[in-house]
C-alpha positions, 0 to 999 in steps of 0.5 A, a space after each residue: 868641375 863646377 855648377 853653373 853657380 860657381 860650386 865645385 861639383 862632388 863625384 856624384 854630381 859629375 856622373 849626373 853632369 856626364 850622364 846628362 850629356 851622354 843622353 843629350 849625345 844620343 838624343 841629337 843622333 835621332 832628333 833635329 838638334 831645335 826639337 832636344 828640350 831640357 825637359 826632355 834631356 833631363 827626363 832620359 837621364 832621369 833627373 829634373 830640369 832643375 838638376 840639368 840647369 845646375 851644370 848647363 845654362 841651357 840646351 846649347 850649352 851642354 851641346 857646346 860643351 859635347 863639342 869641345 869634347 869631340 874637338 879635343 878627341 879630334 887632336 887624333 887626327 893630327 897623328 894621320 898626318 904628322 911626321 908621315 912620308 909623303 914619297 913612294 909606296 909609304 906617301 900612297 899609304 898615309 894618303 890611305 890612312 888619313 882618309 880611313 881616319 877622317 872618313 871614321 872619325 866623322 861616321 862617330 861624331 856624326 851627330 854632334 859635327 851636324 850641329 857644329 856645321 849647323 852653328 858655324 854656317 849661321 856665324 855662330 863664333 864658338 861654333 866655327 872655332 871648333 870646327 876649325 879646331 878639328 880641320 886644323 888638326 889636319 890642315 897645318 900637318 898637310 900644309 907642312 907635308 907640301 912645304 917639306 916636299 918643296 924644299 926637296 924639290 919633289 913639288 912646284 915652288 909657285 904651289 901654295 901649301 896653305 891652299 893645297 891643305 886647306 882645299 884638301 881638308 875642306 874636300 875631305 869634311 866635305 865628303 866626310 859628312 856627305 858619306 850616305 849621299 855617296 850611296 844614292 850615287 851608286 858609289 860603295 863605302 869601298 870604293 869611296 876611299 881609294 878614289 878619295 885617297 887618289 885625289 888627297 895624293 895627287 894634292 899633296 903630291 901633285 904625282 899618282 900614287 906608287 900602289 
């Protein structure tokens, strides 16, 4: 772990390095991520703006580097995935699962992922790698589920695998970072999950589910 200098940071420096992003994490749950200033992070923490620019270039930085964290956590998500079977009642309840886990993992990443889709909606190149670092996680072990099935001739040879996972998962962090908004539609947590199991199913499987 080293400063922005280039000095290896000591034990107590990376606990002020973790505890700068850790107040920095919570401020972005309640502040719009242009209002967080480094004096104000630094403040939290309890230490100067001198202290946060040893360890952080500027605000984004820090934010980048919160994200990068979160992305390699999202490694996870793979697991929902891989290896799964895909047929009967098992494919109903990996449809089940990779929806808990999806829906789950974006409620505690909520604040720092706005900021990713923020970043990356406005062409910021380090941003986007990594939102699609977390969606790949998810895409390339649903595109390979759709590929496995077609060679057992449980699906049609004309569907095309990278299409189905990549519309499947952009459903999915679509729905994922909209879960509030379901709310004011009427539509309960419950409910939300089944009937975004149901559609995941039907798209990797192009079959209804075996409950």
């Amino acid at each position: 772990m080293r400063t922005v200098d280039g000095r290896v940071a000591g034990r107590r420096g990376q606990a002020t390095r973790q505890k700068l992003l850790d107040c920095l994490s919570e401020m972005l749950s309640s502040s719009p991520y242009r209002d967080v200033k480094v004096i104000d992070v630094a403040r939290k923490a309890g230490t100067s703006p001198a202290t946060f620019y040893q360890y952080f270039p500027d605000v984004e930085g820090a934010v980048l580097e919160i994200a990068e964290q979160m992305a390699t956590e999202g490694a996870e998500l793979t697991a929902l995935v891989e290896g799964r079977s895909w047929v009967g009642k098992a494919g109903w309840q990996t449809a089940q699962e990779l929806v808990d886990g999806f829906l789950d993992f974006w409620r505690r990443n909520d604040a720092i992922l706005r900021v990713v889709d923020l970043g990356a909606s406005e062409g910021d190149k380090r941003f986007y790698k990594i939102r699609m670092k977390i969606l790949n996680s998810v895409n390339n072990s649903l595109a390979d589920a759709v590929t496995q099935l077609q060679s057992k001739g449980r699906v049609d040879k004309d569907v095309n695998p990278a299409a189905i996972a990549g519309s499947l998962v952009t459903m999915l962090a679509a729905v994922a970072s909209h879960q509030k908004g379901f709310q004011s539609w009427g539509v309960k947590q419950a409910e939300l999950k089944p009937n975004l199991a149901l559609l995941v199913h039907l798209g990797v499987t192009g079959k209804k589910p075996t409950k």
